[in-house]
TORZA-84265 format. One record per residue (C-alpha): residue in three letters; y, z, x. Coordinates in pm, 1 decimal. Layout:
! TORZA-84265
KEBA  code         v         w         u
KEBA   ala         Y         Z         X
...
END
This chain:
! TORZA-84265
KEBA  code         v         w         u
KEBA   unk    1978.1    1787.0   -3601.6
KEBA   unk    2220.0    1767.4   -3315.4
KEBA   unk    1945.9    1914.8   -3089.9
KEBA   unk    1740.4    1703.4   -3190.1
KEBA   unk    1952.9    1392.3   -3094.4
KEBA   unk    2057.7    1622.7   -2759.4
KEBA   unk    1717.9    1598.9   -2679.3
KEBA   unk    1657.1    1244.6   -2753.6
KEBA   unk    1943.3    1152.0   -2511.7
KEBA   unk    1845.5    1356.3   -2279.6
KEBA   unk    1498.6    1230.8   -2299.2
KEBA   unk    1608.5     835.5   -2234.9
KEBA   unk    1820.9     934.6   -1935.4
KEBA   unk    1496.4    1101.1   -1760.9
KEBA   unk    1303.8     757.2   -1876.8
KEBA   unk    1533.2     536.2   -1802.2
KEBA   unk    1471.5     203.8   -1559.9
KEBA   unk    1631.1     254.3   -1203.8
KEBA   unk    1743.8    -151.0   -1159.7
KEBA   unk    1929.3    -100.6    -833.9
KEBA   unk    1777.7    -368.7    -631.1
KEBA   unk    1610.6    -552.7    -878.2
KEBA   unk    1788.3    -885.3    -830.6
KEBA   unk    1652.2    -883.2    -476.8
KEBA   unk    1327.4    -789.1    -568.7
KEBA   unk    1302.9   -1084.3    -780.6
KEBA   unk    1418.1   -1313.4    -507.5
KEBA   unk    1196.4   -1230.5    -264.9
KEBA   unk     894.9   -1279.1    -516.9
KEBA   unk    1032.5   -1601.6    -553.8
KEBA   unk    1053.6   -1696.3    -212.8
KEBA   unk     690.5   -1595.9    -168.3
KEBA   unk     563.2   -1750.2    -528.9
KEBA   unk     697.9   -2053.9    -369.1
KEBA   unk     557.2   -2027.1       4.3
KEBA   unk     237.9   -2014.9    -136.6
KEBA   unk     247.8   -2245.0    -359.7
KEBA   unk     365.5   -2479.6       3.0
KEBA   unk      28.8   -2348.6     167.1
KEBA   unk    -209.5   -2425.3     -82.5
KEBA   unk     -30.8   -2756.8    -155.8
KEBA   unk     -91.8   -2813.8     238.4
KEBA   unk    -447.0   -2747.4     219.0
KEBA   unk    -567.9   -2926.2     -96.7
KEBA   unk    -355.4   -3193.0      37.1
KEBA   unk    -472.1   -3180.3     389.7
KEBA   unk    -717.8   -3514.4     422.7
KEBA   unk    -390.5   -3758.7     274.7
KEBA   unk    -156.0   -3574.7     504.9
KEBA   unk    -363.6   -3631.6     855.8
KEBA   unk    -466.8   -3990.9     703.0
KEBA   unk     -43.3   -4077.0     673.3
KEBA   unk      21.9   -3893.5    1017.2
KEBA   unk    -288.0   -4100.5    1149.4
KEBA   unk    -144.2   -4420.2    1008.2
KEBA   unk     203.3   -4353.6    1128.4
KEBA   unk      92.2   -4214.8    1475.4
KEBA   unk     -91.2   -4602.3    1505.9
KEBA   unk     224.0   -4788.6    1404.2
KEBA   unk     414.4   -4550.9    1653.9
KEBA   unk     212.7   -4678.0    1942.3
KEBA   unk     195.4   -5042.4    1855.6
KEBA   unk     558.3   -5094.5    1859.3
KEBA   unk     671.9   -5228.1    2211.8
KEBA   unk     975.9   -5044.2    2336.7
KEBA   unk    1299.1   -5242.4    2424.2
END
């Protein structure tokens, strides 16, 4: 029996999870989760974004300078 749990413990050391540098692995997934979320926001919102930078490009230039 003590083998038995010798060899069980010695068993979960081999299989157990290496988490050094986890926490920054999960960041950086994150970071990019995020990122692309930005570019395909960008995109599927690309016609309202050039129509506000249109509209506020037109009131830029009718406004008479000091």
């Amino acid at each position: 029996m003590a083998m038995w749990s010798l060899l069980r413990a010695w068993w979960a050391s081999k299989l157990g999870r290496d988490e050094r540098g986890q926490g920054t692995t999960e960041y950086v997934l994150l970071i990019l989760g995020v990122v692309l979320f930005l570019i395909v926001a960008a995109f599927a919102l690309q016609n309202i974004l050039n129509n506000a930078i249109d509209k506020i490009s037109t009131w830029i230039s009718q406004q008479n300078a000091p």
